[in-house]
VEXDOMAR-248806 format. One record per residue (C-alpha): residue number from 0; z, y, x. Coordinates in steps of 0.25 Angstrom, whole numbers, plus 5000, padded with zeros to 4 digits. Layout:
BEGIN
SITE   sedren      Z      Y      X
SITE      NUM      Z      Y      X
...
This chain:
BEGIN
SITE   sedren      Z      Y      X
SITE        0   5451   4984   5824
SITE        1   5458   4973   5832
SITE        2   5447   4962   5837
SITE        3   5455   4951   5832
SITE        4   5456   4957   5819
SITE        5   5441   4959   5818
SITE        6   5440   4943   5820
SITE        7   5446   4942   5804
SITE        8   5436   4943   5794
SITE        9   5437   4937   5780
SITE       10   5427   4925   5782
SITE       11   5439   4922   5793
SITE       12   5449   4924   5786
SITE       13   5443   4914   5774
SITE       14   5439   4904   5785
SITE       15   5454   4903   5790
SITE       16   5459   4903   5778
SITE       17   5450   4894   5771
SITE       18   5453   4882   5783
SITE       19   5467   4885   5782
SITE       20   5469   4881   5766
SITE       21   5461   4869   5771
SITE       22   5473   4866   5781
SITE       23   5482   4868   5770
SITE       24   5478   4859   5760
SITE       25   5475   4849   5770
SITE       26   5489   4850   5773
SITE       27   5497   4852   5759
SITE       28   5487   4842   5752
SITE       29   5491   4828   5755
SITE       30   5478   4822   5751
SITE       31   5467   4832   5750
SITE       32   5460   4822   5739
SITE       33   5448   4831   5734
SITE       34   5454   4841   5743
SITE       35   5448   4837   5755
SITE       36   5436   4845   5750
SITE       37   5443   4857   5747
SITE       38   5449   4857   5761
SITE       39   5434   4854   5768
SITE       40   5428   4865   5759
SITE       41   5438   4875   5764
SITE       42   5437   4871   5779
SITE       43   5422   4872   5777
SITE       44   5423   4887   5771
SITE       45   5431   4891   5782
SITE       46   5422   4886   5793
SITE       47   5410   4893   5786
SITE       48   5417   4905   5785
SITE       49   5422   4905   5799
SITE       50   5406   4903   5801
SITE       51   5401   4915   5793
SITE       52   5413   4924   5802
SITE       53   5409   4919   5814
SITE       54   5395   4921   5812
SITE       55   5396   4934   5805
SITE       56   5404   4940   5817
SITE       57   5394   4936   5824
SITE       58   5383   4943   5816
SITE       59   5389   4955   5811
SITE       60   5399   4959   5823
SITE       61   5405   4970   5817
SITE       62   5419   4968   5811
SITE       63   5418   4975   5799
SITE       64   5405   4971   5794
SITE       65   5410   4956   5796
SITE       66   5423   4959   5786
SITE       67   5413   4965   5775
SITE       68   5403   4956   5775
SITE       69   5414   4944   5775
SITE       70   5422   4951   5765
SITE       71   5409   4954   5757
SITE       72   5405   4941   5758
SITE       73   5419   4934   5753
SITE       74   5419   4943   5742
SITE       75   5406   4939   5735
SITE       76   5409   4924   5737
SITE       77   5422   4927   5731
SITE       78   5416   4934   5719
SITE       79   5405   4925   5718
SITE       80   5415   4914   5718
SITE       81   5421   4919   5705
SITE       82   5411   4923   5697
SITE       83   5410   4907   5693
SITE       84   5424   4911   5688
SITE       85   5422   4922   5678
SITE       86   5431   4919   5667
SITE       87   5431   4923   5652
SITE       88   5444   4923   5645
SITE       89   5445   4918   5632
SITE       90   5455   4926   5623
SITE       91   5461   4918   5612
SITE       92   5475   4921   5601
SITE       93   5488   4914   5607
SITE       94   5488   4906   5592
SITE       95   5473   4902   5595
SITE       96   5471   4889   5586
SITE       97   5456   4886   5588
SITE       98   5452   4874   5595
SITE       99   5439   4881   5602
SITE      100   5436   4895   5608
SITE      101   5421   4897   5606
SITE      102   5413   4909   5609
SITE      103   5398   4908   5604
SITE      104   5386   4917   5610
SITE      105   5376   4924   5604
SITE      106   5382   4930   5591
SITE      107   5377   4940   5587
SITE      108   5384   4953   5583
SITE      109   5395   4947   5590
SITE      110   5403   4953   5603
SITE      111   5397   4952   5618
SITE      112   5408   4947   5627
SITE      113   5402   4956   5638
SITE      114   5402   4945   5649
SITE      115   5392   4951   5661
SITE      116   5389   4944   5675
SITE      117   5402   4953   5679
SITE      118   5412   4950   5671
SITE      119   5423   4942   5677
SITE      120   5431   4938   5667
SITE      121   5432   4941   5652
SITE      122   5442   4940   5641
SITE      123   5434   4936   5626
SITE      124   5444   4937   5614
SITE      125   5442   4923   5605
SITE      126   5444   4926   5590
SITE      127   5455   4918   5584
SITE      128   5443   4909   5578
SITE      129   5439   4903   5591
SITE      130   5426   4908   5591
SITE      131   5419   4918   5599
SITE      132   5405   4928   5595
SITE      133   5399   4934   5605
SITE      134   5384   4940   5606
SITE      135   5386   4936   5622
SITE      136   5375   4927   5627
SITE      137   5380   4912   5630
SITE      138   5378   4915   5645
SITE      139   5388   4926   5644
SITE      140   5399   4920   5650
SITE      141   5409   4918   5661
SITE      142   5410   4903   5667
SITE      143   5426   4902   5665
SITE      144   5434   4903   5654
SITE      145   5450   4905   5651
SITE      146   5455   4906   5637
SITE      147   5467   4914   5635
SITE      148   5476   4916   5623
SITE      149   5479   4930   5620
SITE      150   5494   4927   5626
SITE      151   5488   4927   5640
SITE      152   5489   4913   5641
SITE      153   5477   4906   5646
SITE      154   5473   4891   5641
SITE      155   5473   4880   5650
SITE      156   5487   4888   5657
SITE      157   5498   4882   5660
SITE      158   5504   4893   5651
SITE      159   5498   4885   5639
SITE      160   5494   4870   5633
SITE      161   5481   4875   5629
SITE      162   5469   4872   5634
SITE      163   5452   4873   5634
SITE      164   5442   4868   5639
SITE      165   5426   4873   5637
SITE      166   5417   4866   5628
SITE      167   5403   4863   5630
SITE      168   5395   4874   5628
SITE      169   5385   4873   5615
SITE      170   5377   4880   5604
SITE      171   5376   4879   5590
SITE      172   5365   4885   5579
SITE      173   5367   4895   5568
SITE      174   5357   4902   5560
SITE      175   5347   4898   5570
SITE      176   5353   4903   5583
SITE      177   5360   4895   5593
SITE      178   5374   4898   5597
SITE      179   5380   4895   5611
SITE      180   5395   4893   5612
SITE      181   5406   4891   5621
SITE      182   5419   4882   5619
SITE      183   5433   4881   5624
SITE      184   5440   4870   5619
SITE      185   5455   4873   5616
SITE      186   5466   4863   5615
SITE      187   5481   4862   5617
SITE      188   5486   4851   5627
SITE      189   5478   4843   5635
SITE      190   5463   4852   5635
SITE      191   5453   4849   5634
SITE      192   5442   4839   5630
SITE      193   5431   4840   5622
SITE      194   5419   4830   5617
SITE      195   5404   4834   5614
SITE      196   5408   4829   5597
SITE      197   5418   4841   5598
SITE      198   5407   4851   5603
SITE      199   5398   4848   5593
SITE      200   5407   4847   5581
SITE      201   5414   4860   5587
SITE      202   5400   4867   5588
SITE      203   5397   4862   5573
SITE      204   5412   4869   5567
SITE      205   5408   4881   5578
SITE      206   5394   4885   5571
SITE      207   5402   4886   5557
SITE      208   5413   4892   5562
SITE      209   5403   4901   5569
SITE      210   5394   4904   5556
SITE      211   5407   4909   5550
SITE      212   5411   4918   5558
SITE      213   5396   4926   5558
SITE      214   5396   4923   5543
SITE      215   5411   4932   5543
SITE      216   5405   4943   5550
């Protein structure tokens, strides 16, 4: 292989390019504002970057060992990087009326939503009442959520004047268990606020709505 081209690995290649979309912004943004940081931050990452390759070359020697190990490297702190982004979808009926999407844990005798430390995204189907069962643990969970309606439009879209917004997570007793539950409120227009009064007097008409439901089974 040409020597030149053995001088082209990919912490290089991230390096220039990470300084050069510094440049850009620098010249398309009048005034950087807040961006200043963005622009430092990426001038920063390419200068360690450059670091890493020069002293990896150094260490290693051999070209295609250098690639791997970069390469290897870049992926897991891209993977790692979006494993805080795992994203459950939440499934709900084009005519959905409900003001609230709720999924409460720990029922039992109810449907697992088979959500591991490798799942990467997950479509749950919400039942027309708004609410949820699931035997699943509280902690069974992934950190972001999108609620789309059956359509393929998603809430909070430009494709629609619905909106959400997650409640504060709480718990409610019944029969002398406790319940956890988690909260999106929906709304049409501007979206969305909430108030702690609206939280409690939700988790008061959630537990009836709740011990309804068990009592139809």
């Amino acid at each position: 292989m040409n020597n030149k081209l053995k001088k082209i690995t990919p912490f290089l290649i991230l390096s220039i390019s990470s300084i050069i979309y510094a440049i850009v912004i620098v010249i398309k943004e009048k005034e950087l504002g807040w961006g200043i940081f963005a622009v430092i931050t990426l001038i920063v990452i390419g200068i360690v970057l450059f670091g890493i390759d020069f002293g990896l070359k150094k260490w290693l020697k051999n070209y295609k060992k250098i690639f791997l190990t970069e390469l290897l490297i870049s992926i897991v702190i891209v993977v790692i990087y979006n494993y805080q982004f795992r994203t459950k979808i939440l499934l709900i009926p084009s005519d959905f009326d409900k003001e609230y999407v709720t999924i409460i844990y720990g029922v039992e005798n109810s449907k697992d939503l088979s959500i591991s430390a490798f799942t990467w995204n997950k479509k749950i189907e919400i039942p027309n009442s708004g609410i949820l069962l699931t035997s699943s643990d509280f902690n069974e969970n992934l950190p972001e959520t999108d609620i789309k309606m059956d359509s393929g439009i998603y809430l909070n879209s430009d494709e629609t004047n619905k909106g959400f917004v997650r409640m504060a997570e709480s718990e409610f007793e019944s029969n002398g268990r406790n319940y956890k539950f988690r909260t999106w409120k929906i709304q049409d227009g501007f979206c969305c606020g909430y108030s702690t009064k609206e939280v409690e007097k939700y988790k008061t008409e959630l537990k009836t709505e709740f011990e309804k439901i068990k009592a139809s089974r």
